[in-house]
C-alpha positions in Angstrom: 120.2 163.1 155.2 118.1 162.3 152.4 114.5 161.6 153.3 111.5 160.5 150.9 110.0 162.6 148.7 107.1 161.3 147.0 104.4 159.1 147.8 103.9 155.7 145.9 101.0 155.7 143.3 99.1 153.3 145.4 98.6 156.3 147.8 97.6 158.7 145.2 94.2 157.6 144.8 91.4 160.3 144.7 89.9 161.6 148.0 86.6 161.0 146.6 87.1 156.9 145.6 89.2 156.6 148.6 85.6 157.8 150.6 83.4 155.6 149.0 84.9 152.9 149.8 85.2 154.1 153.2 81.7 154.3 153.1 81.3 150.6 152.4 83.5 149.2 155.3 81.8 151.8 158.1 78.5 150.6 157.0 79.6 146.7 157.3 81.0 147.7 160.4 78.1 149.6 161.8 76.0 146.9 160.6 76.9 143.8 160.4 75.2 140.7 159.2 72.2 139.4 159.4 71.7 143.7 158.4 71.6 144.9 155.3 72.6 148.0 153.5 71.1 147.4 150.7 67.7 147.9 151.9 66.4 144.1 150.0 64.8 142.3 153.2 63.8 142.6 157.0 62.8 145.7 159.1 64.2 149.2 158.2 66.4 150.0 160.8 67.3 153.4 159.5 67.5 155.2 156.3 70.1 157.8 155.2 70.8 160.8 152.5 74.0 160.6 151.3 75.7 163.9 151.1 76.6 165.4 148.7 76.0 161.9 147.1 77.3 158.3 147.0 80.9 158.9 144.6 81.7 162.2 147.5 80.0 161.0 150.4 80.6 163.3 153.6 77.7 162.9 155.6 75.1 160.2 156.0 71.8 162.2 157.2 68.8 160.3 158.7 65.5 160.7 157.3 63.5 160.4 160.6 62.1 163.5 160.5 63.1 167.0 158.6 63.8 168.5 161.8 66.4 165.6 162.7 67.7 165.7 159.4 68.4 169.5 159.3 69.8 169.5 162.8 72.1 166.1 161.5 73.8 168.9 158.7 73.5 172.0 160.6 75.1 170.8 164.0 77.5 168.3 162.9 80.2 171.1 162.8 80.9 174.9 162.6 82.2 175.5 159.1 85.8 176.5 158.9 84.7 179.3 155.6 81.7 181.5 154.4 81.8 179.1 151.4 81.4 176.3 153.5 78.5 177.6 155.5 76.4 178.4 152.3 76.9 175.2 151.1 75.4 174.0 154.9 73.1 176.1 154.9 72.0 175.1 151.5 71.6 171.8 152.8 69.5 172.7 155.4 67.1 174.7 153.4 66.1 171.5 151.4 65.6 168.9 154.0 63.2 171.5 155.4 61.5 172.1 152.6 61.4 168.2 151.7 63.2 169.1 148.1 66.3 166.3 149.5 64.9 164.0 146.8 65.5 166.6 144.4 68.8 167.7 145.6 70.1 163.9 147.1 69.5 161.4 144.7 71.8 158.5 146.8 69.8 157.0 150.0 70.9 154.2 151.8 68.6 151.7 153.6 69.4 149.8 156.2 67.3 146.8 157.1 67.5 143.9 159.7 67.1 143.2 163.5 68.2 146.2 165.3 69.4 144.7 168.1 72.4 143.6 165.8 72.9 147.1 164.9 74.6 150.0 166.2 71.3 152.3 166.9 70.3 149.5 169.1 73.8 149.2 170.8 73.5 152.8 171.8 70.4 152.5 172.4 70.8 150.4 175.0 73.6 151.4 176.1 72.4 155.3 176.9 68.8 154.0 177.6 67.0 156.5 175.6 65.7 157.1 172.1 68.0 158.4 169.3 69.0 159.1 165.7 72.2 158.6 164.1 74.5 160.9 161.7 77.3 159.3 160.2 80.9 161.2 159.3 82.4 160.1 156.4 86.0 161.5 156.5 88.9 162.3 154.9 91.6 159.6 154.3 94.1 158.8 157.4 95.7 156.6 159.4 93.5 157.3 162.7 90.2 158.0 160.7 87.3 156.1 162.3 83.1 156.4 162.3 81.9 159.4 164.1 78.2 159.4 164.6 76.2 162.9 165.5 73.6 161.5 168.1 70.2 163.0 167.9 67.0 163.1 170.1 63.8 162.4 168.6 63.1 166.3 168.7 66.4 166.8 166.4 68.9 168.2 169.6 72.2 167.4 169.6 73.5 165.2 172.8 76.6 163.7 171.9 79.0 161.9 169.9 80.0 158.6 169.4 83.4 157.2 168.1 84.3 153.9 167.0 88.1 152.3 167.2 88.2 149.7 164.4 91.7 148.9 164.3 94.6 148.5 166.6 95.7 152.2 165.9 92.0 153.3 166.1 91.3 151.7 169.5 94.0 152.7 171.0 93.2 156.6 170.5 89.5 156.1 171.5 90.9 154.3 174.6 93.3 157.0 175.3 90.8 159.9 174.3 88.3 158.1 177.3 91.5 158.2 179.5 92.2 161.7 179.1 88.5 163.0 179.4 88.1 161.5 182.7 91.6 162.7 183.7 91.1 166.3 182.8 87.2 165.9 184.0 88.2 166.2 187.7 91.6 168.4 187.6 90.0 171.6 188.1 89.8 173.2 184.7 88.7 177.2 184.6 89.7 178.1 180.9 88.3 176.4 178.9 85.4 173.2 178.7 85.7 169.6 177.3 83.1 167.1 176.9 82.3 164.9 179.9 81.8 160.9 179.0 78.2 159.0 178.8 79.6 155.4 177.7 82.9 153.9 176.7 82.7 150.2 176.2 83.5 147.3 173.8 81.6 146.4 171.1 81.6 143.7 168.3 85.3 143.7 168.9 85.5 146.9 168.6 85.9 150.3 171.0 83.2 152.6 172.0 83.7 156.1 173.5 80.8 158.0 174.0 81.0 161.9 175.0 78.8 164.8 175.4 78.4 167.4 172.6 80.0 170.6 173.3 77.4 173.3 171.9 79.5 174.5 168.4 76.7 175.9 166.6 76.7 178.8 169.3 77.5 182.4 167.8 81.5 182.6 167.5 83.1 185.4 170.2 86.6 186.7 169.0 89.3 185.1 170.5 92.6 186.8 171.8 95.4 185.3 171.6 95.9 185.9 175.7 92.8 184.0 176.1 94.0 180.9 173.5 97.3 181.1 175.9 95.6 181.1 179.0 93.5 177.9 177.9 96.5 176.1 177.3 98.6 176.9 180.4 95.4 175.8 181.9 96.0 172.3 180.6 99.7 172.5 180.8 99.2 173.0 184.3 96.9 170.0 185.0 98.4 167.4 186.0 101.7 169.5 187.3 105.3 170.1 186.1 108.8 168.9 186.1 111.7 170.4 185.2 115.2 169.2 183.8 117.6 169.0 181.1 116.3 167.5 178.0 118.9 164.5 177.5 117.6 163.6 181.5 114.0 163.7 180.8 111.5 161.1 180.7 110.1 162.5 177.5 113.4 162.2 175.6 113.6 158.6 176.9 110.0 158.0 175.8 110.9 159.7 171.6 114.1 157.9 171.5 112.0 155.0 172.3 109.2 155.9 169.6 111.5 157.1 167.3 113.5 153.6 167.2 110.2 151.9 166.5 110.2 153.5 163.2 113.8 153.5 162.4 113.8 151.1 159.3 111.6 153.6 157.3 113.9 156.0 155.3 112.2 158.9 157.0 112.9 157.6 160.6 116.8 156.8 159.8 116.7 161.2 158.9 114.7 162.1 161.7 117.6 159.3 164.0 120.3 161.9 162.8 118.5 164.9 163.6 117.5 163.6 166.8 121.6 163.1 167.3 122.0 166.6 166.1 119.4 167.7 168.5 120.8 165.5 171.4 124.8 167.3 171.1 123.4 171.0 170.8 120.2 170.9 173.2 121.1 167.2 175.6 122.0 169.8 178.5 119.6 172.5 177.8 116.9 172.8 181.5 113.2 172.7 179.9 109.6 172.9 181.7 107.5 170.1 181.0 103.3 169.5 181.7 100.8 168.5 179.6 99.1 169.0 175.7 95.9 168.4 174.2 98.0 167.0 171.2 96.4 168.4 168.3 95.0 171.7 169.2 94.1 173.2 166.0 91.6 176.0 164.7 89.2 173.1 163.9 89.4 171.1 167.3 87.6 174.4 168.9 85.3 176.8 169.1 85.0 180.5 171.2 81.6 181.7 172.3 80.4 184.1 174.4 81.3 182.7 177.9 83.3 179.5 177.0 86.6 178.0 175.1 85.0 174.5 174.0 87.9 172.0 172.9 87.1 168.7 171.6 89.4 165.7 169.9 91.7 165.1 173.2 92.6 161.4 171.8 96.4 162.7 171.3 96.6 164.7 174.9 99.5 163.7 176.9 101.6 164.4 180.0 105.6 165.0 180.8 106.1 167.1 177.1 108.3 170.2 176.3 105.8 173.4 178.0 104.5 175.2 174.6 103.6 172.2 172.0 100.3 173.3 172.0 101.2 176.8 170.7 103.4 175.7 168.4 101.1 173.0 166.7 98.2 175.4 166.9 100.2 178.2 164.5 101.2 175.5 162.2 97.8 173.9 161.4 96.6 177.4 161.2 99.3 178.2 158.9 98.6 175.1 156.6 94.9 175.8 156.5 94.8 179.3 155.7 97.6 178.9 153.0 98.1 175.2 151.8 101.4 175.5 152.0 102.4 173.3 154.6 106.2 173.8 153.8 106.2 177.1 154.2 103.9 177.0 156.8 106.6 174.8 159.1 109.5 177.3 158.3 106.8 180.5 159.8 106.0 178.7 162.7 109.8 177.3 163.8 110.7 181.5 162.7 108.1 182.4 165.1 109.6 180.7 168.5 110.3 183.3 170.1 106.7 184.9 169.9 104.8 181.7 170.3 107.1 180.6 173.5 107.4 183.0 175.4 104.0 183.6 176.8 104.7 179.9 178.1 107.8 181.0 180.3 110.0 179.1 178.0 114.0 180.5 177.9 115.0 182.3 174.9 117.5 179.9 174.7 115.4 176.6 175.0 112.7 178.4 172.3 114.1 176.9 168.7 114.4 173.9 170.3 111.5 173.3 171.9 109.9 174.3 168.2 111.9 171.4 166.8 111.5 168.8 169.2 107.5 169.5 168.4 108.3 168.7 164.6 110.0 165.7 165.4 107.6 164.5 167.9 104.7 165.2 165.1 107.0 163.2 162.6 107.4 160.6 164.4 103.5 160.6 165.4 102.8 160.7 161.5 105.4 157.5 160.7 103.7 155.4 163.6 100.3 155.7 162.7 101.6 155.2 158.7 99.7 158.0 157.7 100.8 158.2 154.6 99.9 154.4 153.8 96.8 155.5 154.5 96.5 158.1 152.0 96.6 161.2 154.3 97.5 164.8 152.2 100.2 165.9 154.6 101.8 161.8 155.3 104.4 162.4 153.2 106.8 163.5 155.2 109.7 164.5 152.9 107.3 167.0 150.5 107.0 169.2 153.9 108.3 168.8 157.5 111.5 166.7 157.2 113.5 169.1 154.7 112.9 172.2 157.0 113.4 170.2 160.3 117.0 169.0 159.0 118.1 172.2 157.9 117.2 173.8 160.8 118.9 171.0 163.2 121.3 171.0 161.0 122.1 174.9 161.5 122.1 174.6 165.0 
């Protein structure tokens, strides 16, 4: 098996040109003509600091007010470093002090009817006042606009997110799906945002959800508590049990997996599957639910509550003990970089991430690898690395340590 290695040079552009011109579709999109970004005619719907400015844009802060704008930066999101909340905090410091046209040279103005506009859509559609804060992310397959929604007294009430694209809609219909779901089933360990809207809008998808309070003071958190939060899901919407090659999750990869099987990656992960299929078919395994990508970012522990956010990827029927696993390996690749390295720790640590879950010694490497495949196959789908995403590339990092270790079996 031989997968690919590199990325072509088309998706090798820089993170910071590949966010401007983000920048420029999510404002067309956000408004649309007869608006204008540009600021030339018509009423001023809005007006934004770009941060840090226009060539890295990150954030679009409104200028409503100082204490809009400095909630806008300070409550968008709980820093993952010291370095990073410095820099926030830095931010903050001169919108309150009105030094942003010091600091901020790029502002965007927005002009037009607001009706046509996405304040006025929300508007309307929550029936109250409200500021917007726009997220200008990373390149990826399943990026879309996330806007921070503000009162006129600067609090944070929820956020909106907007599918643009097949792949895009689909996730914000699926993340509206699984908030209701896990809304009513009875969760004790741990607390998700409720829904305020989901709807169509200019041919595009709208979910709406409450903000989960982030900028609370971090509590540590034990890894029994992490555990307990996740059998909590797992448990949601109940368990099966049966042999893999019997299951309606091996049924439901096979079927994903031939989807992508004219890419060079999918033929390798086909023969791994095989592999996987001869050694494990028989093997009994637990199966229940997953956020999907529960990583260090996706939550936050404070004093008397686990808040998890980002449940567009949760799903039902999988191997009991995915969200461990992908939880150590994000970890892994933010703290080091290494996201090689960082699959072979986490498929080495099976045994210790498994077993709180119940899972049989014998049905731990397994289970490990089937997460890696599922994830690989998630990452071919979407065509993250079309899209320019750091880790889409699958050959640099998870392929090579998933074969060999199928292939050791």
């Amino acid at each position: 098996m031989s997968p690919v290695k590199t990325a072509p040079a088309e998706l090798t552009a820089g993170d910071a040109a590949l966010r401007t011109q983000y920048l420029t579709e999510v404002l067309g999109l956000l408004y649309p003509e007869p608006c204008h970004t540009d600021g030339t005619e018509g009423h001023t719907i809005a007006e934004y600091l770009v941060v840090p400015n226009a060539h890295r844009p990150r954030l679009l802060v409104p200028t409503a007010s100082r204490s809009v704008a400095a909630a806008a930066v300070r409550r968008y999101a709980e820093p993952q470093s010291r370095l990073a909340r410095l820099k926030r905090d830095a931010v903050v410091a001169a919108v309150r002090a009105r030094a942003d046209r010091l600091v901020f040279r790029d502002r965007i103005r927005v002009t037009g009817p607001v009706s046509a506009s996405v304040d006025g859509y929300l508007t309307d559609a929550l029936r109250r006042d409200l500021s917007v804060s726009i997220h200008i992310g990373p390149a990826r397959a399943n990026r879309k606009p996330v806007l921070q929604l503000l009162t006129p007294d600067g609090d944070t009430f929820g956020f909106a997110k907007i599918g643009t694209n097949q792949l895009t809609q689909r996730l914000v219909r699926a993340e509206t799906a699984a908030l209701n779901a896990i809304g009513s089933s009875g969760l004790t360990k741990l607390t998700v945002p409720t829904v305020l809207h989901a709807g169509p809008w200019r041919g595009m998808q709208v979910l709406v959800q409450s903000a989960l309070p982030v900028w609370l003071p971090r509590a540590p958190l034990t890894p029994r508590r992490l555990t307990a939060a996740m059998l909590d899901i797992a448990g949601c919407c109940g368990y099966t049990t049966g042999p893999l090659a019997q299951s309606a999750y091996w049924h439901e990869l096979r079927t994903r997996l031939a989807a992508v099987a004219d890419r060079p990656e999918g033929a390798a992960l086909a023969s791994a599957v095989d592999v996987l299929a001869t050694h494990s078919g028989e093997t009994t395994l637990r199966y229940g639910a997953w956020h999907g990508d529960w990583a260090p970012w996706n939550m936050a522990n404070v004093a008397d509550a686990l808040l998890v956010w980002d449940w567009e990827r949760f799903a039902t029927g999988v191997p009991l003990g995915f969200d461990a696993v992908h939880h150590d390996l994000q970890k892994r690749i933010q703290s080091s970089g290494d996201a090689r390295g960082a699959v072979e720790t986490t498929v080495r640590r099976a045994d210790d991430l498994l077993a709180p879950f119940g899972v049989a010694p014998v049905a731990r490497e397994t289970t490990a690898l089937l997460y890696l495949v599922d994830l690989a196959v998630r990452y071919l789908t979407d065509r993250q690395a079309e899209a320019g995403a750091r880790l889409g590339v699958l050959g640099t990092w998870l392929l090579p340590v998933l074969i060999r270790r199928v292939e050791e079996l």
